[in-house]
C-alpha positions as CSV (number, residue, x, y, z in Angstrom):
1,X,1.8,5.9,-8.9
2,X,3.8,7.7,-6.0
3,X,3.3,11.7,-6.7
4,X,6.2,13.7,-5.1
5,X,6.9,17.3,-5.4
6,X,10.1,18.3,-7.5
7,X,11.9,21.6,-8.0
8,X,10.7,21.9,-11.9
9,X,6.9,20.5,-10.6
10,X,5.9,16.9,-10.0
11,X,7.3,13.2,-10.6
12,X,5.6,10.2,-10.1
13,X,6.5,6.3,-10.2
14,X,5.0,2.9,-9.4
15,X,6.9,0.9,-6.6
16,X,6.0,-2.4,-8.9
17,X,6.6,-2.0,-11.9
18,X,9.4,0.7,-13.7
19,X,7.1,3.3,-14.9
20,X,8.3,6.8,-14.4
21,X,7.3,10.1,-15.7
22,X,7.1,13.9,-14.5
23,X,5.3,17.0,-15.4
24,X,5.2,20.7,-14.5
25,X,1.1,20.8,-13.0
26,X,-0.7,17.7,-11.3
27,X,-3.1,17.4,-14.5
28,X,0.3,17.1,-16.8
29,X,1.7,14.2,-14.7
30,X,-1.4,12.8,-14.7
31,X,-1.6,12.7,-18.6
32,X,1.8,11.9,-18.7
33,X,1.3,9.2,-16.5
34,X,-1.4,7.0,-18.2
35,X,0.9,7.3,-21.4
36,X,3.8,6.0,-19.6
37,X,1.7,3.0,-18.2
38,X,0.0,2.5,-21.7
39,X,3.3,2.3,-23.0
40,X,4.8,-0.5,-20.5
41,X,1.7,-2.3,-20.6
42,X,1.3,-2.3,-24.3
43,X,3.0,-5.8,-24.9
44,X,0.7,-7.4,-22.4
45,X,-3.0,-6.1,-24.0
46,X,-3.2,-4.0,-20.6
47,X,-6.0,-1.1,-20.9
48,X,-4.9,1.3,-19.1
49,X,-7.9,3.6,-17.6
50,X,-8.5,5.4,-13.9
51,X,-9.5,2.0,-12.7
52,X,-6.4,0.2,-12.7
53,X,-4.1,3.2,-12.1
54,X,-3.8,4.9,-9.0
55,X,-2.7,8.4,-7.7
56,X,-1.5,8.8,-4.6
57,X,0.0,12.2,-2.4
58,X,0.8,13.1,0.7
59,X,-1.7,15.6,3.1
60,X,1.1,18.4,2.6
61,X,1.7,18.0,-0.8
62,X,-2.0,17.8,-1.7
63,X,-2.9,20.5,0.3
64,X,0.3,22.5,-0.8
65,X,-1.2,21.9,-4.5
66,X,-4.8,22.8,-4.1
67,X,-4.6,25.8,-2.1
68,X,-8.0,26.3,-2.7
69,X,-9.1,23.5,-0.6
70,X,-8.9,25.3,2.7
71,X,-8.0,22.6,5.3
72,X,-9.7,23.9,8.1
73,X,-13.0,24.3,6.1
74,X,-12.6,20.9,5.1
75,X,-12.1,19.8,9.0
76,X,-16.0,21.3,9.9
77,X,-17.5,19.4,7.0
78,X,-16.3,16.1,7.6
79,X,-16.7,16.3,11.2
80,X,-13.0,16.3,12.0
81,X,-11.0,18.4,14.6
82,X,-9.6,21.1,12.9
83,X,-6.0,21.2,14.4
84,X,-5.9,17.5,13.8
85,X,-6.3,17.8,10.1
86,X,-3.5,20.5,10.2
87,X,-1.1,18.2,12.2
88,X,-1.5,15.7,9.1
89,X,-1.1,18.6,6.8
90,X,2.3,19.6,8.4
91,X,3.4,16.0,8.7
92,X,3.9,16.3,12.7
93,X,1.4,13.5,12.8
94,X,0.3,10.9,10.3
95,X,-3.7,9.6,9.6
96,X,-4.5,6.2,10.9
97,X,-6.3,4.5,7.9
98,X,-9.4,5.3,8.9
99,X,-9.0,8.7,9.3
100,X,-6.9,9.0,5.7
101,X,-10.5,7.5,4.2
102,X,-12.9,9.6,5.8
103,X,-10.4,12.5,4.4
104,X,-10.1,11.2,1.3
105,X,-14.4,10.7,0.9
106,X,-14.4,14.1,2.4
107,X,-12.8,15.7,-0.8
108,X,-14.6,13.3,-3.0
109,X,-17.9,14.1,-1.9
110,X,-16.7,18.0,-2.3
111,X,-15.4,17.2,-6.2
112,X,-18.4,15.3,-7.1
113,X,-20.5,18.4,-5.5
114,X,-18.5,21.3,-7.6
115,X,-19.2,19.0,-10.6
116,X,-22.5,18.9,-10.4
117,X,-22.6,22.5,-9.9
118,X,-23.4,25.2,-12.7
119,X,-23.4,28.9,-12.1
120,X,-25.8,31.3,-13.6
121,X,-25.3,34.7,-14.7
122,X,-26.8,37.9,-16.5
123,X,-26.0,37.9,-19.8
């Protein structure tokens, strides 16, 4: 599914089959997606799960979204120059495939990290 940015939130489709939804936050389309998909694949016995569908954003749009990922931040770890990352953020340039991947494992690798995370306090 292609994620684009609307004026009411987000909308997303598939180029291969007519699937279609929209939602006001990322996690809405999300849901809103797979039930969209589960309903077009009913008739054929399709499961639909995060295997089989696919997300997929631009740099700006991402970042635009998660402000809380700081791009430049993001640069250091993965070992990437930081004004680079920013030209793919602002669209003046675009990521060769390679570069999209090690991105891409880069904010993986800083997901699965936070998840495994768990803060302590005084109670």
């Amino acid at each position: 599914m292609i994620v684009e940015k609307t004026d009411t939130g987000f909308s997303a489709y598939s180029d291969k089959y007519p699937i279609f939804t929209t939602g006001r936050t990322i996690p809405e389309l999300i849901e809103n997606a797979y039930e969209a998909a589960g309903l077009y694949f009913e008739d054929k016995g399709l499961e639909i799960t995060h295997e089989n569908l696919k997300f997929e954003i631009d740099f700006k749009q991402f970042f635009q979204y998660y402000k809380v990922i700081n791009a430049k931040q993001l640069a250091y770890k993965i070992g990437m120059n930081p004004t680079l990352l920013s030209q793919y953020v602002q669209g003046r340039k675009k990521p060769s495939d390679a570069q999209t991947l090690k991105i891409l494992m880069g904010i993986h690798k800083i997901g699965k990290e936070l998840s495994e995370i768990n803060l302590i306090y005084n109670r």
